[in-house]
N, C-alpha and C positions, 0 to 999 in steps of 0.2 A: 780203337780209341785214338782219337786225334793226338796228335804233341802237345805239349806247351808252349806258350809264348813265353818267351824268358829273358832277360837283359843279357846275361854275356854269350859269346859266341861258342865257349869252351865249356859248357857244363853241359854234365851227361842229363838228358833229357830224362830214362828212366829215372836217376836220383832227386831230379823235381819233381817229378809226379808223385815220390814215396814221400818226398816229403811237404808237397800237398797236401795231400790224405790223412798225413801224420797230424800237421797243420788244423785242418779240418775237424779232425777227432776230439784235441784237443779244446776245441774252439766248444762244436757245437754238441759236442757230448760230456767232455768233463767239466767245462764250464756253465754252457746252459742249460746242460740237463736233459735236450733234445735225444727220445728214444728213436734210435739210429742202430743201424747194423753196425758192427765193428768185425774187421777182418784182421785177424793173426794177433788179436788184442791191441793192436798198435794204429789201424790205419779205419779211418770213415769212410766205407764205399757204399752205393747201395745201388739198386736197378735200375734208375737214370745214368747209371755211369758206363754208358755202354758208347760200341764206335763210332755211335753218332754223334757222342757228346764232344764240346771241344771246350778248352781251359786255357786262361787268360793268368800267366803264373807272373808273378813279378818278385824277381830273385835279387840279393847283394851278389856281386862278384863271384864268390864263393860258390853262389850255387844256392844259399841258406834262403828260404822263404820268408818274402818279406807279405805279401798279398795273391790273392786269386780270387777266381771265382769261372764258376762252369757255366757254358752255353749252350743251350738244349732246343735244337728245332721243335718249331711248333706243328709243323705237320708228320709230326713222330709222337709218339708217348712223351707227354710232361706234365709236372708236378702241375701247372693248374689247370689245367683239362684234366687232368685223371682224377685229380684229388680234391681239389678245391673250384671247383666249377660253380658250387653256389657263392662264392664273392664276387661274383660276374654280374648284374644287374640284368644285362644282355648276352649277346654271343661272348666267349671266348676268341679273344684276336687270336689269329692263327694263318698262317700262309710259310711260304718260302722265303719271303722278306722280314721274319717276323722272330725272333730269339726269344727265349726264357732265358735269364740269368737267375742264379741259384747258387747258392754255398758262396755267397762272398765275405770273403774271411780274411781277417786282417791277424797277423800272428801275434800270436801273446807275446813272445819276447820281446815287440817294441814296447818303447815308452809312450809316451802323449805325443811328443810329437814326429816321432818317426811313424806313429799311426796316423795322424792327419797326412802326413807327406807321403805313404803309401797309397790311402785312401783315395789321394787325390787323383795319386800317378795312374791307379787301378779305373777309376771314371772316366779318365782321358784316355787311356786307354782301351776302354770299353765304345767310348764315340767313335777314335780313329778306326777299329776295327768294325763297325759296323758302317762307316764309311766308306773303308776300302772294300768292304766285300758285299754290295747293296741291300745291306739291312735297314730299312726303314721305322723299325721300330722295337722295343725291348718292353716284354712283360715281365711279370713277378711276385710273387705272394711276401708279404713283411709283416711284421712285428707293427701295430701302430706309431709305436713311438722311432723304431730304425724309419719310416715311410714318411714321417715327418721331415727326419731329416734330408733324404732323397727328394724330399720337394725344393729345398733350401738350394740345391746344388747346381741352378742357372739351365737346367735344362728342362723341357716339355713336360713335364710330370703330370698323371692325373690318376686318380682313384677309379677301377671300373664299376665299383660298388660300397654301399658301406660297411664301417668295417663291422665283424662278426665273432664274436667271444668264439675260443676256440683254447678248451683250458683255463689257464690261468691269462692270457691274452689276448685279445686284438690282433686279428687279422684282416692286412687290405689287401686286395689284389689292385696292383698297377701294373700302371701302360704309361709307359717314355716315349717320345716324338724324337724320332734322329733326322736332324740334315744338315746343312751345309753351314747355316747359322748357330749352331747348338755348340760349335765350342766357343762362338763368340760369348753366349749367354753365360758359357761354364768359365773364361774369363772376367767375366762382370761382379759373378758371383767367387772369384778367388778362389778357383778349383782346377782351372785350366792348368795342368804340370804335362806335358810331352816329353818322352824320355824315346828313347833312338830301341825298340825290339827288332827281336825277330819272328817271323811264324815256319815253324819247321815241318818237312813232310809229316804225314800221319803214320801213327804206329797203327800194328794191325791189334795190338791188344798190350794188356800189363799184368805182369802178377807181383804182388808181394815178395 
């Protein structure tokens, strides 16, 4: 399992992943209701969390979770190839230049706008890293109304099909365009926040 990306230089890298996951759980199990594995009662992990996956954490000082969200090759098993393939009109995009982000999650203990200013950091953060490491583009299954707002946010956005009841809502599958221009756009749009990470070697695994 990859490391996290994490703001300061001195936090133990195991103690952001737990509280990740903790993060995670809390988000999209006790809050949305999303039926989800839960590990040791405390922590959201499921079968896309495996070494291939990598995670984009963005911490206070401290170490305390402020935002994240996981990055899952596409030419591995991922959540829309495997599971949601029919929101795809056509092919599933999929290659070596090609990411799924998934579980992006913003922690409940901000307020309003310590969540806008994570959100933003966590997007900018998401370009710069698929810029350094030549990813050309970001798919992902949303909520209609979260996919909305991901269109709003200055960068390439498009729907690969329409959306599709699934439950009580609206699923789209999208596809984000990364290049060179795309944090200009995310500047335009007043989302552009760069903050100074790091990317730390890979862990070979994690346990609770």
């Amino acid at each position: 399992m990859a490391a996290p990306i994490i703001q300061s230089p001195n936090i133990d890298e195991d103690a952001v992943l737990r509280a990740m996951f903790e993060a995670r759980k809390r988000v999209f199990i006790d809050l949305l209701k999303w039926d989800l594995p839960v590990l040791a009662d405390r922590y959201e992990v499921d079968h896309f969390d495996t070494p291939d996956a990598h995670y984009l954490v963005l911490t206070d000082m401290e170490g305390r979770h402020r935002a994240s969200a996981r990055l899952l090759r596409t030419d591995r098993p991922h959540i829309l190839a495997d599971l949601y393939p029919h929101l795809c009109a056509g092919p599933v995009p999929m290659g070596k230049h090609v990411r799924e982000i998934t579980r992006f999650c913003l922690d409940r203990d901000l307020d309003a706008a310590e969540r806008r200013s994570a959100r933003n950091q966590l997007v900018t953060a998401l370009v710069d890293h698929a810029l350094a490491n030549d990813i050309h583009a970001y798919t992902g299954v949303a909520e209609r109304p979260w996919f909305d707002q991901i269109r709003t946010f200055g960068w390439q956005c498009e729907a690969l099909g329409q959306p599709c009841q699934h439950g009580h809502n609206e699923l789209v599958a999208l596809h984000i365009h990364i290049d060179a221009q795309t944090p200009i756009g995310l500047e335009r749009a007043a989302i552009h926040a760069p903050l100074h990470y790091r990317l730390s070697a890979p862990h070979q695994g994690w346990r609770a």
